[in-house]
C-alpha positions in Angstrom: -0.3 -42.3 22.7 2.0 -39.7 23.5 5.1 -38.8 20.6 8.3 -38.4 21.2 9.9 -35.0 21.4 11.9 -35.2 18.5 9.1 -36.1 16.1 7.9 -33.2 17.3 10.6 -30.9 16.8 11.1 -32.6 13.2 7.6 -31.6 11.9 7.8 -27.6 13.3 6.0 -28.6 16.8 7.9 -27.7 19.3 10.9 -25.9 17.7 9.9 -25.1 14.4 7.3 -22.2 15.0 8.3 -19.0 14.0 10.7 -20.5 11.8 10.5 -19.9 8.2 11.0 -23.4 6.8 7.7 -24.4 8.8 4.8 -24.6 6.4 4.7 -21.2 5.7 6.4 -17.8 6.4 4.5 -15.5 8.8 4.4 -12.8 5.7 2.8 -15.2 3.7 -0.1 -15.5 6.3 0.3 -12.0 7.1 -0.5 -11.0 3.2 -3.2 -13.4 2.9 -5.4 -11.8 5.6 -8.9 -10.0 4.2 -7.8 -6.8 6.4 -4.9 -6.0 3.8 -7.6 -4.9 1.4 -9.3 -1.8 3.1 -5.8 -1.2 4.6 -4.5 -0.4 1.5 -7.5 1.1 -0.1 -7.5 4.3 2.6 -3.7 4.9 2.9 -3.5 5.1 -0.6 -6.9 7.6 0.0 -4.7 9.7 2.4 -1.6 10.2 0.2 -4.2 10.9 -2.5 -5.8 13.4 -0.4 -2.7 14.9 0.8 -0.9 15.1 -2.7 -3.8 16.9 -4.2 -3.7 19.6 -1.4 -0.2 20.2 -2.9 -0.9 20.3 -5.9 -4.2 22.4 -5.9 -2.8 24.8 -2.9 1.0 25.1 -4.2 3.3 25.1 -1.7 4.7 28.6 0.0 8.1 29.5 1.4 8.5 28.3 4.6 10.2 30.3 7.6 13.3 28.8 6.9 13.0 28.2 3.1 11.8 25.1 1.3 8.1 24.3 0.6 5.5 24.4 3.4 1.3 23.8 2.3 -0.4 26.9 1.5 -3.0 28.5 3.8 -5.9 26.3 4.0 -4.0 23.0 3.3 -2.3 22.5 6.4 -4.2 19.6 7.1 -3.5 18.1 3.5 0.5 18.7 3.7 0.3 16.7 7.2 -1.8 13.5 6.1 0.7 13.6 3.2 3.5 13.5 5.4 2.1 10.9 7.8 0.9 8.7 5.1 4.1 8.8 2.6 6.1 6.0 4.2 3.2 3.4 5.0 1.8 4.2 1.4 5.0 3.2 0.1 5.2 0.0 2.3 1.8 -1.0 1.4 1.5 -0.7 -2.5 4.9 -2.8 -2.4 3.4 -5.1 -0.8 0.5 -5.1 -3.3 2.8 -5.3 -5.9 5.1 -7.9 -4.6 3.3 -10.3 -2.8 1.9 -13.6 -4.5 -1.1 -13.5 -2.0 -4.4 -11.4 -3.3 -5.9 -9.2 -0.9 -2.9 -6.5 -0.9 -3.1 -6.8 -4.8 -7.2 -6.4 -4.7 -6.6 -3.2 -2.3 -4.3 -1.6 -4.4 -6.5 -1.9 -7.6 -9.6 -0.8 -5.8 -7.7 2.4 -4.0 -5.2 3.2 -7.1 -9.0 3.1 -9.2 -11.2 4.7 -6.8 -8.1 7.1 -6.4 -7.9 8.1 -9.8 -10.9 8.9 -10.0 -11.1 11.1 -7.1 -8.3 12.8 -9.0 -10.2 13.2 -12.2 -13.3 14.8 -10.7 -11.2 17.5 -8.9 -9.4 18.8 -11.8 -7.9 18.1 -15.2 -4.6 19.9 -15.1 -1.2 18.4 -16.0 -0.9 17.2 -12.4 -4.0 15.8 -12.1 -3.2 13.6 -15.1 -0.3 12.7 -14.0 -1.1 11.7 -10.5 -4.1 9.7 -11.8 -2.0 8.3 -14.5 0.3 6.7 -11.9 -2.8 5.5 -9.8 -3.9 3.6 -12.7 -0.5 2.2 -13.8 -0.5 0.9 -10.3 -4.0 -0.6 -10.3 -3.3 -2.5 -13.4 0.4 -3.5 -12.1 -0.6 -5.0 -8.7 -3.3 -7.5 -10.2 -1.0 -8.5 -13.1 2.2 -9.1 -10.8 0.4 -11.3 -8.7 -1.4 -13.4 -11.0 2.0 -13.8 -12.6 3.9 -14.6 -9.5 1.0 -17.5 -9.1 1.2 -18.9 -12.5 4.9 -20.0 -12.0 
């Protein structure tokens, strides 16, 4: 037996999808996909690896001033540079998202991370960059198991 249309558009058939009163918001079902994990996990790797080729190479003065990657870290001081923006975008959605896998890959990356740090050096930086990693890998669990509990 066939419905009528406006049941239909009542429930989120016909005109409710894509809307965010239907059943769920497409972020929430974004965020809940296993892929957010290992997303996470290597762009947090790649700022990683980027921000320790500043801080182990220095930075020089560039042709027109300002701070360009020392010889021999070229490559760092570009994944740094690509990765800075989606690194941002991704650990806040591990932070703020009530859905796990984002959460998970920013306390496997922030720990593997850290200690990726650790083993290449034990200077003031590298403290405090793997400080900051491990802040964030505690954080990201602990926000969204508090978001859940509510």
């Amino acid at each position: 037996m066939l419905r009528p249309r406006t049941a239909e558009r009542h429930r989120g058939g016909i005109m409710g999808r894509g809307r965010s009163g239907s059943r769920g918001t497409p972020d929430d079902e974004n965020h809940g996909r296993l892929w957010w994990t290992p997303l996470v996990v290597v762009v947090l790797g790649a700022a990683t690896w980027g921000l320790l080729g500043l801080v182990e190479g220095g930075c020089e003065a560039g042709p027109r001033g300002g701070c360009v990657a020392a010889d021999g870290y070229e490559a760092n001081g570009w994944v740094l540079f690509l990765a800075a923006m989606p690194t941002l975008f991704v650990v806040g959605t591990g932070l703020t998202s009530e859905r796990r896998p984002p959460a998970v890959g920013v306390a496997a990356g922030g720990a593997g991370c850290a200690a990726y740090v650790l083993a290449q050096g034990r200077t003031p930086a590298h403290l405090i960059i793997a400080g900051v990693l491990l802040v964030l890998a505690v954080l990201a669990p602990v926000s969204v198991w508090r978001r859940r509990r509510r």
